[in-house]
N, C-alpha and C positions, 0 to 999 in steps of 0.2 A: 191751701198749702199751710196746715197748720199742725202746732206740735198735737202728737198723739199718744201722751206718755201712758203707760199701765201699768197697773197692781200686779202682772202676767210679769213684767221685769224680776218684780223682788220673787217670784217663785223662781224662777230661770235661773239667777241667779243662787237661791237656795242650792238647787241642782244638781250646780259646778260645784259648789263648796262642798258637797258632801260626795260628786263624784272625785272631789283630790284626794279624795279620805282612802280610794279605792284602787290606786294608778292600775292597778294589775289587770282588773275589769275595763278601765277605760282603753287601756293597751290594748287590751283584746276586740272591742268596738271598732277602734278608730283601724289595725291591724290589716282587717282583709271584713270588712264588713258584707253580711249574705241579706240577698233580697231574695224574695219570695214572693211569687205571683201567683193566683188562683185564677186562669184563663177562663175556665167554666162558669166560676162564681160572678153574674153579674150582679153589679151593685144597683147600677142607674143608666139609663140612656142620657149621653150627654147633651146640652142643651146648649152649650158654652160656647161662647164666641170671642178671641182675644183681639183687642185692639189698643187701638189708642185717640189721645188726643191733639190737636191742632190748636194752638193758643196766636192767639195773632200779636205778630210781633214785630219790628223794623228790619230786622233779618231776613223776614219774610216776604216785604216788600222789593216788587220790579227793579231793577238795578244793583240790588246789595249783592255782596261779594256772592254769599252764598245762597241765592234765590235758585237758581237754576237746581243746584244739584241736592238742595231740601226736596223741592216738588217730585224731582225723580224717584228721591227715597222714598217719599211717599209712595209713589206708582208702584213700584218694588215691590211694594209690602202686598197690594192687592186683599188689603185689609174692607173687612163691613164694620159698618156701625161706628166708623170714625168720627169722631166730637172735634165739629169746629165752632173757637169761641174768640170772638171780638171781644175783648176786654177791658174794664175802667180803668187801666192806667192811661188808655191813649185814647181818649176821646173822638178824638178825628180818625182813627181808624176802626170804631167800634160803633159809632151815635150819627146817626143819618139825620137828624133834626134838632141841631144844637143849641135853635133859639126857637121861642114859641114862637107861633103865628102871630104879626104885630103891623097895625099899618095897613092892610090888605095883603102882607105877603107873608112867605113862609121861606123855611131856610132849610127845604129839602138839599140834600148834595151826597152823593154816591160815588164822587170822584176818588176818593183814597177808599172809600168800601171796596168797591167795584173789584179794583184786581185782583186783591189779595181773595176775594171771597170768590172769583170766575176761576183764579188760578187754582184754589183747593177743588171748590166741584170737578174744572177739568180732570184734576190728579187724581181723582178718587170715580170717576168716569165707569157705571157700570158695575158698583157697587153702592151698599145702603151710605147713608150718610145721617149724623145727629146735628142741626144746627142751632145756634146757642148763640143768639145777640144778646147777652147778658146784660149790659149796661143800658138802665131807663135812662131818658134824656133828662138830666136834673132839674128842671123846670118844670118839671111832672109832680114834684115832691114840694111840699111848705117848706123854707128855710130864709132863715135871715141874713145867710151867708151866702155870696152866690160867687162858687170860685169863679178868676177868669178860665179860658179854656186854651192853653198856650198856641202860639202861631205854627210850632214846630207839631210837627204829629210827629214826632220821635222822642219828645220829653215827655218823660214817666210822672204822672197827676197821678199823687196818691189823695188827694182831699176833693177828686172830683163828685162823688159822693156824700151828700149833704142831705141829711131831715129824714125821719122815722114814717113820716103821714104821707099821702097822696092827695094835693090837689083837689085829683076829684075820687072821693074814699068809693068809687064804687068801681072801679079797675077798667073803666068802661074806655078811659082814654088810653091807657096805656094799652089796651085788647087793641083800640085801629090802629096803634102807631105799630105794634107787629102787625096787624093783616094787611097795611101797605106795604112792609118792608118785605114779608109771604110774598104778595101778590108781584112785587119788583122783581123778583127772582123766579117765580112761578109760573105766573100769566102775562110776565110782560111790560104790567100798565100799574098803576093806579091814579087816583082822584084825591087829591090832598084834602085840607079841613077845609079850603076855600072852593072847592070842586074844579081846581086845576087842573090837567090833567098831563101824567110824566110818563113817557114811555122809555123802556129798558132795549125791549125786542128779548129779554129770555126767555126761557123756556125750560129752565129744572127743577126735574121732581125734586121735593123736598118730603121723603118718608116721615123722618123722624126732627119735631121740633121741642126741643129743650126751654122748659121755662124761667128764668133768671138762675144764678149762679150763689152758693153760699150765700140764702140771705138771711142768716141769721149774724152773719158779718158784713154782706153789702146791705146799708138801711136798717140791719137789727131788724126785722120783719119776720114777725112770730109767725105760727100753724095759721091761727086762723083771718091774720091779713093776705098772706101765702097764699092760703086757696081763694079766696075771693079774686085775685089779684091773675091765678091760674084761669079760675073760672071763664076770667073776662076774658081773658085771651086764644082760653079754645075757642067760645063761643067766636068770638072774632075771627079766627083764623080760618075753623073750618068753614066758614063763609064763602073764604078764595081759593080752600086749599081742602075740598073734603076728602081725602086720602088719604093726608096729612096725620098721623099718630102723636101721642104727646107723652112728653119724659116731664117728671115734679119732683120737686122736693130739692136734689143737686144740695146736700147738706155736708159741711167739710169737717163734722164735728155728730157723725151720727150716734154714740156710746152717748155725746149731753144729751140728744133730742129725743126718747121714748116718747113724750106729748105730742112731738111732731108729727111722728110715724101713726100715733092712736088717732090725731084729729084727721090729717089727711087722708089717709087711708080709708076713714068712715065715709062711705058713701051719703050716710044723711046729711054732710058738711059741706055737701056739694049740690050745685045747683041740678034739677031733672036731666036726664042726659046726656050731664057729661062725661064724658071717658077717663077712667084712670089705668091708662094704657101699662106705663112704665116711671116707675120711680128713682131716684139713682141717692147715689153719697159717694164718697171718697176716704182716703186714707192716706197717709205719708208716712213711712216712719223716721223721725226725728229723733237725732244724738243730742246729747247733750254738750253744751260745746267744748268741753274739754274732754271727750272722749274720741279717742285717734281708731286707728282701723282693728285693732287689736281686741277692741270692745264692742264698736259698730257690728261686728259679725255676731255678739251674741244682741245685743240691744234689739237690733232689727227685726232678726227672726222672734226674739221676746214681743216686740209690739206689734207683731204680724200677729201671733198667735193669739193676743185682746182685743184686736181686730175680731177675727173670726170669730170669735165669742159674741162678741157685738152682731153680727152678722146674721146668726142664730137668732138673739134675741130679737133684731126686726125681722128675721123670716118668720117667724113666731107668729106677730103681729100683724104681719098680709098674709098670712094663710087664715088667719083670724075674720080680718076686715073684708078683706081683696083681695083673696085668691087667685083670681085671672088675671091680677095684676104682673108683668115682671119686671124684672129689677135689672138697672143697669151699674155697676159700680165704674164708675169712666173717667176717676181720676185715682189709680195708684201710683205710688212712687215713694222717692224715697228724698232727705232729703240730709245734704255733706256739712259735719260741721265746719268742714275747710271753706263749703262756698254757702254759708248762711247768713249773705249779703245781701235777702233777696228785697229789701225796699231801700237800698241806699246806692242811688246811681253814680256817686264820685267815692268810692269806695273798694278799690279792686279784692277780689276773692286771694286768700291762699291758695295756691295751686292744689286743684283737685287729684288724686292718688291715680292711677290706674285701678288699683284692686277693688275700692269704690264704685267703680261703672260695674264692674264683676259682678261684686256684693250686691247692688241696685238691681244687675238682670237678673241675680240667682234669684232674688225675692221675688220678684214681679211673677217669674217661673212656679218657685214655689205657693204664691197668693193664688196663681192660677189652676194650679193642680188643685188645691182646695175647695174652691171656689166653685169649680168645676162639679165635685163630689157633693157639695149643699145644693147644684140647681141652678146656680145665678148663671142668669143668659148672658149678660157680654161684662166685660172685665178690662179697663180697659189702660194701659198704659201712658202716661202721664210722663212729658210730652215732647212732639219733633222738636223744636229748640226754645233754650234755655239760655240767656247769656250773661255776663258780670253786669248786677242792680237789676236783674231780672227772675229771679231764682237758678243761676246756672248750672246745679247740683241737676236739674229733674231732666237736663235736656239728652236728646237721644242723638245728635247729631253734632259733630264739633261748631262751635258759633262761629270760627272763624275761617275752617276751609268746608263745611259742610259734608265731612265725613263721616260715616255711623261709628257708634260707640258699642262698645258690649251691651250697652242695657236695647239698643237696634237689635240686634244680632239676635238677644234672647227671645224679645219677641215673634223677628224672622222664624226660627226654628220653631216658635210652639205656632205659628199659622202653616211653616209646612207640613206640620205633622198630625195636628189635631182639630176636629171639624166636630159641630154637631152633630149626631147620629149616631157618634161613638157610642161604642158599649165597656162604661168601665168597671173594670173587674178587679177585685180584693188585692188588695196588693201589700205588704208590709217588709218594713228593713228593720234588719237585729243593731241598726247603732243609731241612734238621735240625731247621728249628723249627716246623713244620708240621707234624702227625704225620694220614695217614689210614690207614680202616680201608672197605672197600667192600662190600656184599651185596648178592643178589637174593633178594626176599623169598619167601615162599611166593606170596603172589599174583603175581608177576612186577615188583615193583617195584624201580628200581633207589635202592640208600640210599648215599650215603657220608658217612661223621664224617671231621669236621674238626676238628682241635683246634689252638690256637693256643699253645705252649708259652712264652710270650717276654707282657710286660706291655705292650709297642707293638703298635699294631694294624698288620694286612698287608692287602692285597688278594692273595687266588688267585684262579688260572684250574683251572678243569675245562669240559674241552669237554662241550658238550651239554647246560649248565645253563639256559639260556634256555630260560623258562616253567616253569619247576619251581619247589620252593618250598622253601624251611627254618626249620625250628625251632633256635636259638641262644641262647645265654646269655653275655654276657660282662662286663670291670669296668662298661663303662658304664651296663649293667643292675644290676650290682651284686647286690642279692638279692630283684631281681621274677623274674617268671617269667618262662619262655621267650615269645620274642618269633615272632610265626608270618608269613611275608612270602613274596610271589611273585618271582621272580627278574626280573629284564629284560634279562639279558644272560649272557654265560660266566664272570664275573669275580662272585665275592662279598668282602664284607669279613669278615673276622675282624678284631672287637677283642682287646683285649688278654683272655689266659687264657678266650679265648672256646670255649666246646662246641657244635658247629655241627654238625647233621644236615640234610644233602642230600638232598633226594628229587629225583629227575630226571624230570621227564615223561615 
């Protein structure tokens, strides 16, 4: 969750200043703007999977207000390739072995793991799933600092993260400390360092395993500690878990990292082998914090668009290296300068906007229609909740009665309507602020998204809409759910930051 400013703002901006020059032409854009599909012309078979991610968090946890009706939401969605991550502010709900082995014994405990991680597999029951215990146990690492590890597992430890080295530099410890916490969930059992031995009684698949989480921010852990440090751990995991697929790299900063992408990606950098299944990165766009919603609406779509640039140039790169590799991006989002409170837990947010959550879905909507068009396989929304001293701008769910928000809803509409296998076809609009994305489905249907980039509502035209029907979300909806209507003509509205799927007759 990091700022992601770009060179791509001051053209954007350029833009506007020379579109003021012109009101007459922009009048005419914004007026009755026409889109245009070329149903025949396909571009690409889609590959694209939208989803999102599960951050573990005290909300999340058995008894809080809103435990029950998060997990449903999840079920809801009936989402693949969902990313759930234990994370280093809460040690006790992320770190299964908090002190080393000492004495004869060891300090395995799965007591506060355990729900939160049985409750997301449940909820996600029968579809794929990405798992991501991102936080090493910090006694893995050299350091001369050894924070304590608080009593509460609800206080947020930002200094639990300590030292740049390993222990033991060859990944070899940290490979079994995943292929136990694998085989706990997987097979059941495992054999601790002292040939203990702990039974679970699970039994879930686990397709997809994610290797640590931005580390070039957690531990500063360059390309080529990274992969050594991956190596050990496939080598480890698919020990217990040969099925098992693996994601690398999870970089929040991928425009600094091109070395990243060149070392990793080089198969000679890796040991005989092993697999470089899926790589991932992330993106946020970030305001600055004195820019109110008025500006957020062009900012955003600005650093969406150096984003994609970015995106190019690491596809570049594994089509170069690794080919067969694919790419997961599994943290988008956006982030509110109203609630850019996200490491100060005695600190309450400004009230976040309505129009904000809008602005947040339309994006995610529009990253995905793009996204979609370069190839990248899963895409993935960033995250069920968020709360005040938590990042509470990225969350998809209210913190406190557990209700979906628009950036929910957006998501919702692009898994009802868009699947792999799609065939998407040329699609373009006559005004900038109008963005579409077009497919024929596997059944033969024709879909197009419409997203409204701008907080004023438009009317478009697409010929052929008359008698067809769509599902939409916009501010005046605010955060109900999509709204389902038959067309009666060629002309629909889009409200403001509205996400609008077309289906045509």
């Amino acid at each position: 969750m990091r700022n992601f400013s770009s060179p791509f703002f001051r053209i954007h901006t350029a833009f506007l200043a020379a579109a003021l020059i012109s009101p007459v032409l922009v009048a005419a854009q914004i007026a009755s703007p026409r889109v245009s599909v070329q149903w025949e012309n396909i571009v690409r078979v889609s590959n694209t999977t939208p989803t999102l991610q599960v951050v573990v968090n005290p909300p999340l946890r058995r008894g809080s207000a809103i435990h029950d009706r998060a997990f449903q939401a999840l079920r809801d969605l009936h989402a693949d390739y969902v990313r759930f991550v234990p994370w280093m502010p809460y040690p006790r709900l992320g770190v299964a072995e908090l002190q080393a082995p000492a004495l004869g014994t060891t300090s395995w405990d799965f007591s506060l793991l355990d729900p939160l991680t049985v409750d997301f597999l449940d909820a996600t029951k029968g579809h794929s799933v990405v798992l991501n215990f991102s936080t090493i146990p910090q006694w893995m690492f050299k350091s001369d600092h050894v924070p304590p590890v608080p009593e509460d597992p609800h206080q947020i430890v930002w200094d639990y993260e300590q030292g740049t080295e390993l222990v033991d530099p060859s990944g070899k410890q940290v490979g079994e400390y995943y292929a136990r916490l694998v085989s706990w969930y997987n097979r059941g059992a495992f054999k601790d360092e002292l040939g203990k031995e702990y039974h679970s009684g699970h039994s879930y698949p686990i397709p997809y395993w994610e290797i640590l989480n931005e580390p070039e921010y957690e531990h500063a852990i360059a390309a080529p500690a990274y992969t050594a440090i991956y190596d050990a751990v496939v080598s480890s995991v698919r020990r217990v878990s040969p099925a098992t697929k693996f994601v690398g790299a999870s970089l929040a900063t991928p425009r600094k990292s091109p070395e990243f992408f060149e070392f990793f990606l080089n198969p000679r950098n890796h040991q005989k082998g092993i697999p470089l299944d899926y790589i991932s990165y992330h993106f946020y766009a970030e305001p600055d914090a004195d820019e109110g919603m008025d500006v957020q609406q062009h900012t955003f779509f600005a650093q969406a668009d150096g984003f994609l640039n970015s995106v190019r140039y690491i596809e570049a790169i594994r089509m170069r290296l690794s080919p067969q590799t694919k790419t997961m991006i599994n943290e988008v989002g956006t982030i509110s300068a109203e609630g850019a409170n996200q490491g100060t837990a005695d600190r309450k947010s400004e009230p976040i906007p309505q129009s904000y959550w809008n602005l947040s879905g339309a994006l995610y909507a529009y990253l995905f229609g793009e996204l979609s068009r370069m190839g990248i396989d899963v895409v993935g929304e960033s995250q069920l909740v968020g709360y005040p001293g938590q990042f509470p701008s990225v969350t998809m769910l209210d913190w406190n009665t557990g209700e979906p928000n628009a950036r929910y809803w957006a998501l919702k509409v692009l898994l009802n309507n868009f699947h792999p296998g799609d065939r998407i076809v040329s699609s373009k609009s006559d005004s900038p602020f109008v963005y579409t994305f077009a497919v024929v489905t596997a059944e033969g249907k024709r879909r197009c998204l419409l997203i409204n980039k701008r907080s004023r509502e438009m009317e478009v035209s697409v010929a052929g809409l008359r008698g067809g029907s769509e599902e939409s979300i916009d501010l005046e909806l605010g955060n109900q759910p999509p709204v389902l209507k038959t067309l009666d003509s060629d002309k629909v509205r889009l409200g403001g930051f509205s996400v609008a799927v077309i289906t045509l007759p």
